[in-house]
Every structure is written in structure tokens, then in C-alpha cells.
N, C-alpha and C positions, 0 to 999 in steps of 0.2 A: 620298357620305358613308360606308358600311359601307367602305370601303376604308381611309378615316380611323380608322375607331375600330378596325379591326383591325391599323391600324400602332400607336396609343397603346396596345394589349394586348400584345401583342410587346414593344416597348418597353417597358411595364411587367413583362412575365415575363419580358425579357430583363435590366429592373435587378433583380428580383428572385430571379433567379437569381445575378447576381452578387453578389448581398450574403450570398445563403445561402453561396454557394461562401467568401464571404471568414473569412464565420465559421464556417464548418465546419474552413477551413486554421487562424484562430486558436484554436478548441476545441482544434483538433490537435497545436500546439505549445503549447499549456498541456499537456497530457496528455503529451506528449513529455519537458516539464520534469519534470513531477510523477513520471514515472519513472523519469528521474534518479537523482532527490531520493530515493526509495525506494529505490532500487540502492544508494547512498551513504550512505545513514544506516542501512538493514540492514549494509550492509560494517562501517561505526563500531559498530554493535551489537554485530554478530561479535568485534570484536577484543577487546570488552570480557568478552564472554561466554567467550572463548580464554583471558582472563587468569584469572576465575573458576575454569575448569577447570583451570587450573594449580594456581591455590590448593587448590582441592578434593584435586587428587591427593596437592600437600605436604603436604598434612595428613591425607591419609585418612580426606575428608570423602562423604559419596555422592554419584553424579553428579546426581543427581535432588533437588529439595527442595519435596515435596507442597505443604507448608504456601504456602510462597511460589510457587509456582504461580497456587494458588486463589486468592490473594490479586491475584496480577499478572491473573488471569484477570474477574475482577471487576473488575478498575481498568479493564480496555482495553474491558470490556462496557459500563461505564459511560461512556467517552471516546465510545465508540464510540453511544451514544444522545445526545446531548451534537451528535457530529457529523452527526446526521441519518445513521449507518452500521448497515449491519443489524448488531446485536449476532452473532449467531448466526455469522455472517460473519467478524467482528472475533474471535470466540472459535475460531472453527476458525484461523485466520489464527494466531493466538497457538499454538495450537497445535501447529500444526505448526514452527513455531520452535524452539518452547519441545523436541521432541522431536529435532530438530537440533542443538541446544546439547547434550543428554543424550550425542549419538553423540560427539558431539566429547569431552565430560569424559569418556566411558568411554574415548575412545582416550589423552586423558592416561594413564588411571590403568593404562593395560596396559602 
């Protein structure tokens, strides 16, 4: 009898291995997509943000616009609790965007 019940333990660590392995590879390709998806819609952000700094320079606007920052900086802290995201996370993340876009409109305007 112990022979038995340590073939149904095997077998069972053995399907239960397999199942963790299955969904650990489809965690992996959801997360695969999902950065993608982020690679792609920062690139569509970018171009939008290239256009802005164009404007900015035709007009000899500043690269930078406080106001709207803080504003966009509270919208994404806000999304960003909304989406179960650490804000703090969400706000650096913006951040550092947001200081990208800057470099880019100052090389417009040089």
C-alpha cells in the first residue's frame, strides 16, 4: 500500500507541476503582450508629444508647462489608484516622461 499512495503523490505533484508550469508560460505571454502594448502606445505618445514641441518652438512657447504637468501628474496618480497601481510609482513613471518630452522640445527650439 505505501507504494500506492506514493505513486498518487507523484502523480499528483507531477499534474500539479504541470499546471503551475502552464500558467506560469500563460502569465508570461500576457506580460509579453502587455509590453508590447506599452512599447507602442509610449512610441504613439512620443509622436504626439514631437508634434507639441514643434508647436512650442513655432511659437516660442516654453519647453516645459508646470501648470499642466501637475495637472497630468494627478490625473495618472489618480488612474493609477483606480488601477490598484502604486501612485508614487505611477508619479515617478510620469515623470520621467514627462522630463523626456522637455529634452526633446528644447532640441526643437535650438
Amino acid at each position: 500500500m505505501p507504494t500506492r499512495c506514493s505513486n498518487r503523490k507523484a502523480g499528483l505533484l507531477t499534474d500539479t507541476t504541470t499546471l503551475a508550469a502552464e500558467l506560469l508560460k500563460e502569465h508570461r505571454q500576457s506580460i509579453d503582450r502587455l509590453d508590447a502594448i506599452l512599447v507602442y502606445t509610449l512610441g504613439e505618445r512620443f509622436k504626439h508629444t514631437q508634434a507639441v514641441g514643434k508647436l512650442k518652438a513655432e511659437h516660442d512657447l516654453p519647453p516645459s508647462d508646470p501648470d499642466r504637468e501637475a495637472v497630468q501628474i494627478a490625473r495618472l496618480e489618480d488612474l493609477a489608484n483606480q488601477a490598484n497601481l502604486d501612485p508614487e510609482f505611477a508619479k515617478n513613471f510620469l515623470n520621467f516622461i514627462i522630463q523626456e518630452v522637455i529634452q526633446h522640445h528644447r532640441k526643437h527650439q535650438q
